[in-house]
MARTI-633140 format. One record per residue (C-alpha): residue number from 1; chain; residue in one letter; x, y, z. Coordinates in pm, 1 decimal. Layout:
MARTI-633140
  pos  unit  code        xx        yy        zz
  NUM     A     A         X         Y         Z
...
***
This chain:
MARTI-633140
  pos  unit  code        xx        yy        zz
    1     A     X     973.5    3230.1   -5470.0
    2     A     X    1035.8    2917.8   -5621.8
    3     A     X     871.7    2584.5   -5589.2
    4     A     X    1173.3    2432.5   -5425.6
    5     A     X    1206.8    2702.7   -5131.1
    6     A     X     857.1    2686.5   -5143.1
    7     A     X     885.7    2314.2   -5082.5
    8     A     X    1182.5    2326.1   -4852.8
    9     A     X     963.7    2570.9   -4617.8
   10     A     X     658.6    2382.0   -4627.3
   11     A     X     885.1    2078.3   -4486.6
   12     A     X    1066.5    2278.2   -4207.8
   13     A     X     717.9    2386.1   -4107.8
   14     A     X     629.4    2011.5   -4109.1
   15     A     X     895.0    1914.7   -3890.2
   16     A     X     837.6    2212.9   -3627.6
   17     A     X     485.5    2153.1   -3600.9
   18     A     X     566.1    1740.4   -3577.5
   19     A     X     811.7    1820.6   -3260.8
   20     A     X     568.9    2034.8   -3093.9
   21     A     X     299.8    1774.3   -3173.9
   22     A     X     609.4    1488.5   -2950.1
   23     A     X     647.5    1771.6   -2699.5
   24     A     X     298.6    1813.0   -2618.4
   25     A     X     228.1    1424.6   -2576.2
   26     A     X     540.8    1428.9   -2390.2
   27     A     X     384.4    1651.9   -2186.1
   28     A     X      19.9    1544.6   -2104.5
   29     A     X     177.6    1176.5   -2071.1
   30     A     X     306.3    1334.2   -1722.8
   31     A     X      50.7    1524.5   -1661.4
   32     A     X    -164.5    1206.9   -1706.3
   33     A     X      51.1    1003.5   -1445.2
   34     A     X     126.8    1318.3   -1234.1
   35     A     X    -275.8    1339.8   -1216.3
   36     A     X    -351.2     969.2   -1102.8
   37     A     X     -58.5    1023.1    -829.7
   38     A     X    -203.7    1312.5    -704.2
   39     A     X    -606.0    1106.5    -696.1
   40     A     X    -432.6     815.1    -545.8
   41     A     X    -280.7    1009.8    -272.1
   42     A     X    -620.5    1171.1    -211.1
   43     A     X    -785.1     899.3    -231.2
   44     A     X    -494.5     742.5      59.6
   45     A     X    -603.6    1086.1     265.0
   46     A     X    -959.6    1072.8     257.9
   47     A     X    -936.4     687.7     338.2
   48     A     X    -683.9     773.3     638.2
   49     A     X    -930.1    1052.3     774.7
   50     A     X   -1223.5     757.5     732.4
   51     A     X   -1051.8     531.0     911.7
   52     A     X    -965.0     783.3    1190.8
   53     A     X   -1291.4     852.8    1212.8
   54     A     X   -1398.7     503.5    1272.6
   55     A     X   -1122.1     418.9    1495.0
   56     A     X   -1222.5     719.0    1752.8
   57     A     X   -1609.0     577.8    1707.7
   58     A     X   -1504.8     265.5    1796.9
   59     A     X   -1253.3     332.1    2109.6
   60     A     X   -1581.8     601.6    2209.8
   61     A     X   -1799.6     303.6    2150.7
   62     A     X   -1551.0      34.7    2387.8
   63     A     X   -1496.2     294.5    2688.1
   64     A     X   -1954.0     355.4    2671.8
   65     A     X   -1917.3     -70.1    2722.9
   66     A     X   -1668.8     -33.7    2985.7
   67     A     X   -1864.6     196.2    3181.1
   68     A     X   -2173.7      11.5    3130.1
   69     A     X   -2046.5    -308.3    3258.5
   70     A     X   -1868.9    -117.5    3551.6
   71     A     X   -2228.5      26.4    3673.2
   72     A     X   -2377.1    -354.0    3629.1
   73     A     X   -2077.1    -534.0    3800.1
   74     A     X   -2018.7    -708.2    3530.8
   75     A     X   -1661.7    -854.4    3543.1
   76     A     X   -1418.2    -669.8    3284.6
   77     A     X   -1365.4    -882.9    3006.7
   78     A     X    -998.5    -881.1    2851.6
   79     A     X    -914.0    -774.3    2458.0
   80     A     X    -940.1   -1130.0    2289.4
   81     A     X    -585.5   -1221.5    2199.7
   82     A     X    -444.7   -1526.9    1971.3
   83     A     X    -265.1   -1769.9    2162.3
   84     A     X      56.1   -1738.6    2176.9
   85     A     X     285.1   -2094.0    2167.1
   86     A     X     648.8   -2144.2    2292.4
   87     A     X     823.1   -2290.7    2021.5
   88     A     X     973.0   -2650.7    2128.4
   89     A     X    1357.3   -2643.5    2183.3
   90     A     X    1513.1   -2802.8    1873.7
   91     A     X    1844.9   -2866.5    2070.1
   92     A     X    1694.3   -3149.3    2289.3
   93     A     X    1868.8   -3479.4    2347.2
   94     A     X    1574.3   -3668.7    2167.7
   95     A     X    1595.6   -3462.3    1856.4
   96     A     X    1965.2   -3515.0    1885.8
   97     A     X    1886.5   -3912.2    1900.6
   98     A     X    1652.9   -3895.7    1585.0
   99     A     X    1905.4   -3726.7    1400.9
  100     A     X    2192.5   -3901.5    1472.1
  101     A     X    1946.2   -4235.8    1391.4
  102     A     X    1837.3   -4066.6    1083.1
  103     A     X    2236.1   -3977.1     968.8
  104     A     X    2401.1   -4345.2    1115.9
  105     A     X    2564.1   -4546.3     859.7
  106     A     X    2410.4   -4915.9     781.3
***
């Protein structure tokens, strides 16, 4: 064989082993992200089952109170709430007044 089919082999083996060298970053680049999906949406599970967990402790933990209070007579108190505020009509005749003051011509 001569140097220059030598050559000319030895540089098709160069490019093969190059694109299976792409292809196989190609390839762990999605395993990479299909990995940290797959740990965030555990992660997402094991917090949901936490928090279930806690929610039933809690609710357990209210109804004990409830009864508690019930056997001492102590008046039931009610879930604290925010307050909640009407908003003020902005289609009153004062409002009207200000604004036609505020739009009058000089």
């Amino acid at each position: 064989m001569s140097v220059w089919h030598e050559l000319a082999d030895l540089q098709k083996k160069k490019v093969e082993l190059e694109f299976q060298l792409h292809s196989l970053e190609e390839k762990e680049k999605s395993l990479q992200e299909r990995t940290k999906l797959l740990e965030e949406k555990l992660t997402i599970q094991e917090l949901e089952e936490h928090l279930s967990v806690k929610s039933e402790a809690v609710e357990k933990l209210q109804s004990r109170i409830t009864e508690l209070e019930k056997k001492l007579n102590v008046p039931e108190k009610k879930p604290e709430t925010s307050a909640i505020t009407k908003e003020p009509d902005t289609k009153t005749e004062t409002t009207g007044y200000f604004l036609s003051k505020l739009f009058e011509k000089e």
